[in-house]
C-alpha positions as CSV (number, residue, x, y, z in Angstrom):
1,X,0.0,0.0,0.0
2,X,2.4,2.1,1.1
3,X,4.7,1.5,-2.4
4,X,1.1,2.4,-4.2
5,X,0.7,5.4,-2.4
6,X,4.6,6.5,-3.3
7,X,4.2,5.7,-6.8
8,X,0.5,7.4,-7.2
9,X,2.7,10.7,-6.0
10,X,5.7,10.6,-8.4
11,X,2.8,9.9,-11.1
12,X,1.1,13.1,-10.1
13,X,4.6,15.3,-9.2
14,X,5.5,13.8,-12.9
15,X,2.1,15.1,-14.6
16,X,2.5,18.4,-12.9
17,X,5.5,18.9,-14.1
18,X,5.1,18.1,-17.5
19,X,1.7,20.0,-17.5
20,X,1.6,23.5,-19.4
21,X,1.2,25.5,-16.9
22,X,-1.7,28.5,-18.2
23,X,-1.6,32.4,-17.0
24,X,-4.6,34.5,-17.8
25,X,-3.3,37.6,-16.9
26,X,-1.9,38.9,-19.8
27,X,-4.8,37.5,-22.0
28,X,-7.8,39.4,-23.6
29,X,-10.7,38.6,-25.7
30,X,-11.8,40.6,-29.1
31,X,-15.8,40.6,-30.4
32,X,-15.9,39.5,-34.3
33,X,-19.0,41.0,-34.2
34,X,-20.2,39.7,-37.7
35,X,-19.1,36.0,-37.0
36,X,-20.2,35.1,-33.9
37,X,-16.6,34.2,-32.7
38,X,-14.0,35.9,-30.0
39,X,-10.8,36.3,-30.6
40,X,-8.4,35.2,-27.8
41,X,-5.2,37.8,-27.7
42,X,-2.3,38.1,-25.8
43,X,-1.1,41.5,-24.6
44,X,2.8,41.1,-24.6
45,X,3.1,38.7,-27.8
46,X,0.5,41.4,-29.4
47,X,-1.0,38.4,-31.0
48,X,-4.1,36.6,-31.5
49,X,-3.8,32.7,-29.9
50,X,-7.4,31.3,-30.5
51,X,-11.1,31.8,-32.3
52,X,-13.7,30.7,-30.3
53,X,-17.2,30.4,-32.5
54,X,-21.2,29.5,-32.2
55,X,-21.6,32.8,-29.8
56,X,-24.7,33.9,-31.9
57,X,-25.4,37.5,-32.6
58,X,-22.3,39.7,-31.6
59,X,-23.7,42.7,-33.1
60,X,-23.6,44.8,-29.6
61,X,-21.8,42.5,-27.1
62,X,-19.8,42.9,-24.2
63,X,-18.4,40.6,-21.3
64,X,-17.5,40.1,-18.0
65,X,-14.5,38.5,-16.4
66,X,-14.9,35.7,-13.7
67,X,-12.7,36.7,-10.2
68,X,-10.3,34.3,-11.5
69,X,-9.7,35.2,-15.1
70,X,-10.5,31.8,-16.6
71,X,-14.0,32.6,-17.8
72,X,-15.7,35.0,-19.7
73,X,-19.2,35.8,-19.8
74,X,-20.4,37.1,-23.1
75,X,-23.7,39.0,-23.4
76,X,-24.8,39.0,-26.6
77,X,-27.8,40.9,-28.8
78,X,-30.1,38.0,-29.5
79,X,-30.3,37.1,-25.9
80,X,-27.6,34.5,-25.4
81,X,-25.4,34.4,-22.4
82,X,-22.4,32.6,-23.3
83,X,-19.7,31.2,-20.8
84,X,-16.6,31.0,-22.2
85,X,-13.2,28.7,-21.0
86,X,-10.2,31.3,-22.2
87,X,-8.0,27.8,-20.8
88,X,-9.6,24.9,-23.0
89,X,-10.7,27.7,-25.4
90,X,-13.9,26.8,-26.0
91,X,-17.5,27.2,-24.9
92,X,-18.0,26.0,-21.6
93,X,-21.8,26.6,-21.5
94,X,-24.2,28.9,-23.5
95,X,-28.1,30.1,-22.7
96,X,-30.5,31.9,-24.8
97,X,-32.2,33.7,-22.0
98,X,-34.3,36.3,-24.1
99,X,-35.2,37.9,-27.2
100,X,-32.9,40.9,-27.2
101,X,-30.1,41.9,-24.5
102,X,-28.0,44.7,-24.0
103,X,-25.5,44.2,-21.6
104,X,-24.6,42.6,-18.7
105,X,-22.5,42.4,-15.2
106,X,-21.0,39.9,-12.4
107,X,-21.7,41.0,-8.8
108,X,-18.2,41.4,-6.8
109,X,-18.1,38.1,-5.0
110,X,-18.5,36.3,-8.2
111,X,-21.2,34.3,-8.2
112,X,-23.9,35.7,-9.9
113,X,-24.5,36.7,-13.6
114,X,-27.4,38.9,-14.9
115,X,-28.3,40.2,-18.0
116,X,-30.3,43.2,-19.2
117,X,-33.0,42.9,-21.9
118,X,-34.8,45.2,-24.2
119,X,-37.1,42.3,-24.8
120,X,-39.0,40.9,-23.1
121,X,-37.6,43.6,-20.6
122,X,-36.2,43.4,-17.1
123,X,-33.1,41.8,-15.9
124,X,-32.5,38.1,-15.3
125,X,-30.0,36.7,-12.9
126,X,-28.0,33.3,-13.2
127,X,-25.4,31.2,-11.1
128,X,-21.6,31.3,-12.1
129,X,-21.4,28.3,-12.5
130,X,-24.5,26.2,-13.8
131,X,-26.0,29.1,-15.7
132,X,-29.2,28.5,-13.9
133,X,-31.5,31.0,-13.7
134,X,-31.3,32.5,-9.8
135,X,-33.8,35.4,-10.6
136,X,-36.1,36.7,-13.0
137,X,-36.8,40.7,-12.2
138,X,-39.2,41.8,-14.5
139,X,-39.5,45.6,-15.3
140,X,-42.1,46.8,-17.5
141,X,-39.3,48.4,-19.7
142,X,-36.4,48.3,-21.9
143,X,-33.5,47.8,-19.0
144,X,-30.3,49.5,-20.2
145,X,-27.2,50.9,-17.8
146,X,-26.5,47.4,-16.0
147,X,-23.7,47.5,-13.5
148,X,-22.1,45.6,-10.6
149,X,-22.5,47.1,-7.5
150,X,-20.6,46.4,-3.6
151,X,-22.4,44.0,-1.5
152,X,-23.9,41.9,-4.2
153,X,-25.8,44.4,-5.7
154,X,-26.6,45.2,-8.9
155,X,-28.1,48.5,-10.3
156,X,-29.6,49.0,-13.8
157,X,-32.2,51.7,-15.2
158,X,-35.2,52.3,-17.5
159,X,-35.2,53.4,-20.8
160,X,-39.1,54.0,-20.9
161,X,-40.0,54.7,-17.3
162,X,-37.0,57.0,-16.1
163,X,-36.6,54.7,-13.3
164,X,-33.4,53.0,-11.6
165,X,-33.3,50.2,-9.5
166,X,-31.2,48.2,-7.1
167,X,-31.3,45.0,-6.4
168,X,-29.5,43.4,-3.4
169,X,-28.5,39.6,-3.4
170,X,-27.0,39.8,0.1
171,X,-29.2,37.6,1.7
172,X,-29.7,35.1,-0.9
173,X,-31.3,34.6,-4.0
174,X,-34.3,37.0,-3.8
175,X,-33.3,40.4,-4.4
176,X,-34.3,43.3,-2.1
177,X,-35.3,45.7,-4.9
178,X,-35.0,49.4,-4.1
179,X,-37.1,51.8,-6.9
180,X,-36.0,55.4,-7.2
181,X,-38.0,57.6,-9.4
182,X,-37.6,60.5,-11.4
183,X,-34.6,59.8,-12.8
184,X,-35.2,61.7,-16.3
185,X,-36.8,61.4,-19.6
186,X,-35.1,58.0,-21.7
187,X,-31.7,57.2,-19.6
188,X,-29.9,55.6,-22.4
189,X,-26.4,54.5,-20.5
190,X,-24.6,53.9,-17.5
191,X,-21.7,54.1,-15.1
192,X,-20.8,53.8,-11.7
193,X,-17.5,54.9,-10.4
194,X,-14.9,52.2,-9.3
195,X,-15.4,52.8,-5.8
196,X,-19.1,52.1,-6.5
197,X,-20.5,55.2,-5.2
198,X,-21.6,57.1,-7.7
199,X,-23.9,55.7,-10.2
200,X,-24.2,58.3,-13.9
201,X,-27.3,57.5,-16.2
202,X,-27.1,59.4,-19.4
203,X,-30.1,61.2,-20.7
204,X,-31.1,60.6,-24.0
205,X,-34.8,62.9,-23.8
206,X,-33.5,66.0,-22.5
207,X,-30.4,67.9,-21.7
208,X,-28.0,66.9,-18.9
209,X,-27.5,63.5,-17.0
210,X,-28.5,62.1,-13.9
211,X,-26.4,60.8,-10.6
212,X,-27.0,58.8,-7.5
213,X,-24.7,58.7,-4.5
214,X,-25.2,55.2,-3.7
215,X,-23.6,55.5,0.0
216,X,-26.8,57.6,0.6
217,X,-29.0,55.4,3.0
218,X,-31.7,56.8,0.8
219,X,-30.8,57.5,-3.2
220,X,-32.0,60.8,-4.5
221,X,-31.7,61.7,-8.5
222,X,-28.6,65.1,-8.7
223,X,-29.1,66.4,-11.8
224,X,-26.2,66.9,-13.3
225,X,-25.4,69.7,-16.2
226,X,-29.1,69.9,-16.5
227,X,-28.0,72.6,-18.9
228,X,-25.7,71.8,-21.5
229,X,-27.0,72.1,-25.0
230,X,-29.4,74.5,-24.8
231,X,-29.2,77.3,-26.8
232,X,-27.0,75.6,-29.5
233,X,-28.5,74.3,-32.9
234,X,-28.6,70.0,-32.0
235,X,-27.5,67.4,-34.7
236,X,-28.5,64.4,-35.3
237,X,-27.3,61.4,-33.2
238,X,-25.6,59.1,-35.7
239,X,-25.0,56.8,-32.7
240,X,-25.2,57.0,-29.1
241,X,-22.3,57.4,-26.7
242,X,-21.2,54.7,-24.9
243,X,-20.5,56.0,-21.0
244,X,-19.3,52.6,-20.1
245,X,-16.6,54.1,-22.2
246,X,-16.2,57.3,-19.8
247,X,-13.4,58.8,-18.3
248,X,-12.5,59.5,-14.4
249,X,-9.1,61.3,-14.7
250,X,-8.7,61.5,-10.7
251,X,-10.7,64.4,-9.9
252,X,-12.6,64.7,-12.9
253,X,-15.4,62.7,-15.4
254,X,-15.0,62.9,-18.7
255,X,-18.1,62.5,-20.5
256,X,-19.2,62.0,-24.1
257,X,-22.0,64.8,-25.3
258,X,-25.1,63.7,-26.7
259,X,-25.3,65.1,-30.5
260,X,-22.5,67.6,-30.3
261,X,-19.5,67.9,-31.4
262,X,-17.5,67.7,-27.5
263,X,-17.1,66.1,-24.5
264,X,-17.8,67.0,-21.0
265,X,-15.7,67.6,-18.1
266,X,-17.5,67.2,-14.4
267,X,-16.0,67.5,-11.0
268,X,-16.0,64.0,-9.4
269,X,-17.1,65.5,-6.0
270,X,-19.2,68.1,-6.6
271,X,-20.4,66.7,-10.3
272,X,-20.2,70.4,-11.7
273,X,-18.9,71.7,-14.9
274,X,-15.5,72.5,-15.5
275,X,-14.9,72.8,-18.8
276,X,-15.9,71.5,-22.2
277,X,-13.2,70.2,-25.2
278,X,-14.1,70.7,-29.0
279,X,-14.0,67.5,-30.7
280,X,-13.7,66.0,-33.9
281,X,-17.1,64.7,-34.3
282,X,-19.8,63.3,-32.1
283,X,-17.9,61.4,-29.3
284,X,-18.7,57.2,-28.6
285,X,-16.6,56.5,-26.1
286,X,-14.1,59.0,-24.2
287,X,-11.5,56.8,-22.4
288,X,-9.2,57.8,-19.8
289,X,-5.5,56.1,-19.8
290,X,-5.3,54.3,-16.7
291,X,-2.7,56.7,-15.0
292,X,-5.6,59.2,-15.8
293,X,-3.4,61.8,-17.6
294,X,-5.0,61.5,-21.4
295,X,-8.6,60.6,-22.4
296,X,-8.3,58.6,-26.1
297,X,-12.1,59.6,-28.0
298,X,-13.7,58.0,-31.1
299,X,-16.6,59.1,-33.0
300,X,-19.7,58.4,-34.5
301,X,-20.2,57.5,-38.5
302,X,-19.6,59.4,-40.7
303,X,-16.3,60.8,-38.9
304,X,-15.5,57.2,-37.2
305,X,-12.2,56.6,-39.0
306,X,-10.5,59.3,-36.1
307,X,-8.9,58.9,-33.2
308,X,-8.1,62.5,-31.1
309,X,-6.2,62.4,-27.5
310,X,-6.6,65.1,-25.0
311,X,-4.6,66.1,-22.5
312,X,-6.0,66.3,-19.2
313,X,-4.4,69.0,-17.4
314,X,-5.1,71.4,-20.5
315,X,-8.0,69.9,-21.7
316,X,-6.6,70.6,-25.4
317,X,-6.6,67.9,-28.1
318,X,-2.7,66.8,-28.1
319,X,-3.0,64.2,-31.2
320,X,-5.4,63.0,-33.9
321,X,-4.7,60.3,-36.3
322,X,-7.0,58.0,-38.5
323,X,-6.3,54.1,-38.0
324,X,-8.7,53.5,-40.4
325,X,-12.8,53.3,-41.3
326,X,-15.2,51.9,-38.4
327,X,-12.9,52.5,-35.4
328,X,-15.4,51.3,-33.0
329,X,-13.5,50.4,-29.7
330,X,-10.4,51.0,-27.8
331,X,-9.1,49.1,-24.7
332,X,-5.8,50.5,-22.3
333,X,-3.4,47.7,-21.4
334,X,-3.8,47.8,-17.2
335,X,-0.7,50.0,-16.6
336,X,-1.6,52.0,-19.9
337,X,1.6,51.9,-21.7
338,X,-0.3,50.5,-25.3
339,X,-4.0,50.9,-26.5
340,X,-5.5,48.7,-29.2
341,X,-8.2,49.4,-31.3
342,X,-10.5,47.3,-33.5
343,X,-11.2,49.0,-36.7
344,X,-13.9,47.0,-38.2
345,X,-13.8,47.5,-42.4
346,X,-10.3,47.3,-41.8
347,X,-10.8,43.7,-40.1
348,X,-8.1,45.1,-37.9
349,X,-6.6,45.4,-34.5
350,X,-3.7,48.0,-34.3
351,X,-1.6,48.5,-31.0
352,X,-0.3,51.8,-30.5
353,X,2.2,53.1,-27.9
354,X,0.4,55.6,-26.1
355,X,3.6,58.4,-25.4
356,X,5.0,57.9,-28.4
357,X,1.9,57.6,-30.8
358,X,3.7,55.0,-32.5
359,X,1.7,51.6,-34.4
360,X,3.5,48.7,-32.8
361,X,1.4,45.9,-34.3
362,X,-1.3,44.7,-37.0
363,X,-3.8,42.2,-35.9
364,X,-6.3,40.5,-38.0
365,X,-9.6,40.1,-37.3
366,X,-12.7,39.5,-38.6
367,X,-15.0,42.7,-38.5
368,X,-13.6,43.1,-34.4
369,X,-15.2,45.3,-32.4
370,X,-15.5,45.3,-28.4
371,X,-12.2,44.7,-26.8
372,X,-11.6,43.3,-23.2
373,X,-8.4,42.1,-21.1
374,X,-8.8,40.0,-17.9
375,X,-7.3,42.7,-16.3
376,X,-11.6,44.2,-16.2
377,X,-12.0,40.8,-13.1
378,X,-11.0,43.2,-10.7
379,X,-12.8,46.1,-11.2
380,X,-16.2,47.9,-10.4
381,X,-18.5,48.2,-13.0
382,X,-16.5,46.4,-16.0
């Protein structure tokens, strides 16, 4: 027995140390929105490892990160929720959970999935793991601005009703819900800052945006620039700005403009005005560099084949350059030193050295849009 037991060890010392062993910090996945597929990339080889098909309409996905990088969970527009292995590089379970989703978001401890629907409406809820359904909130309305919240909560808004709720999982599997009202005509988006205080819904039926300090025992709508816009001749919104593409530069937001031509800079404490930057074209997503010093901007078609970076401490547009037509998405490797972005009719991703401005790398793709590194696990609201 005891010359079994011996031998069963160097067996398994032996396997582990021929086994490959598999780091997923430095990996990323990349929507092929027209496909169905995800690219699997790695960050320091600035190349693509894996495709990963049968994830159904990508047309407007995102995903979330599990707490310990190795799956992905990828929301997609016909209603699928797809979990993803980034270590087998496959599909490691997939749901069609409704009729048309927009988004989605894992609650901090891990454990719980949900997904926000524009049909049939409302959010529904699912374990890590299995995929089972944990929760079905239905909400009378087109649910947009879905976001992870501390203490198992999660906090999402109405596109039809103005309203924003939060549900709390803290004592199990049946929410707490918590309604508050009057939060403004058609919120379109959604943010909440990393410390998960402050939640930002976008307004896409009047001027201005709309905040909740989530620390308050009892959440009350701040308007916020109720103002901007007025008086100036609108245009029309070729595409809405994404403000899960905002920008927190320390002790400012940077926000995209609804159909104008700028974005929007808001103090993170007292969420007032302090200045506006002339941009290119209508801003999609304004993103901060991670050490918060310039915010990268794309636009809206027809002028989506520009890139402009502005510098934070002037507020002035320090660079524009043109990687080519359909940039739609840019993602900041975690320490910022390189930023790649899909260009889609290019059925590109290009890596660019964010000091220098410099293309370090091509990466093919087909038509790649959404792009997110495991390094998203460990933060609020990604």
């Amino acid at each position: 027995m005891k010359q079994f037991v011996l031998g069963l060890a160097a067996s398994l010392l032996m396997t582990a140390a021929h086994a490959e062993p598999t780091a997923t910090g430095d990996l990323g996945l990349v929507i092929e929105r027209a496909t169905g597929s995800v690219l699997l990339v790695d960050q320091s080889d600035r190349a693509a490892l894996a495709r990963i098909e049968g994830l159904g309409d990508l047309s407007h996905a995102s995903l979330v990160y599990s707490p310990d990088e190795r799956f992905a969970y990828v929301f997609g527009r016909d209603g699928g929720l797809t979990k993803v292995d980034i270590v087998t590089r496959q599909i490691a379970k997939r749901v069609v959970q409704a009729g048309n989703a927009i988004g989605g978001a894992i609650s901090d401890e891990g454990t719980l999935v949900a997904v926000s629907n524009y049909e049939p409406g409302g959010v529904r809820v699912f374990d890590a793991v299995t995929l089972d359904l944990v929760a079905d909130i239905p909400t009378g309305s087109k649910t947009i601005g879905l976001v992870d919240a501390p203490g198992r909560r999660f906090v999402f808004t109405m596109w039809d009703t103005g309203e924003t709720w939060i549900a709390d999982f803290a004592r199990g599997t049946d929410p707490q819900i918590t309604k508050i009202t009057g939060m403004g005509k058609n919120p379109y988006d959604a943010l909440i800052t990393a410390n998960g205080r402050t939640y930002i819904t976008g307004l896409f039926g009047q001027d201005g945006l709309t905040a909740l300090d989530l620390w308050a025992d009892t959440p009350e709508p701040i308007r916020v620039l109720p103002g901007y816009g007025r008086g100036q001749q609108e245009m029309p919104v070729y595409k809405m700005p994404h403000l899960e593409g905002w920008a927190h530069t320390g002790a400012e937001f940077v926000l995209p403009a609804v159909g104008h031509h700028q974005v929007l800079w808001v103090d993170a404490d007292t969420l007032t005005e302090t200045g506006r930057t002339q941009t290119y074209g209508q801003p999609v997503f304004a993103m901060a560099r991670p050490d918060g010093r310039q915010v990268w901007v794309n636009f809206a078609h027809p002028l989506n084949d520009t890139i402009q970076v502005i510098d934070t401490v002037s507020k002035q547009v320090i660079h524009e350059f043109k990687p080519g037509p359909a940039v739609l998405h840019m993602e900041f490797t975690p320490r910022g030193h390189e930023v790649w972005i899909s260009v889609r009719d290019a059925n590109k991703i290009m890596v660019y050295d964010t000091h220098s401005f410099e293309k370090l790398r091509e990466i093919p793709a087909d038509s790649p849009s959404g792009i997110f590194f495991t390094a998203r696990a460990h933060r609020t609201g990604l």
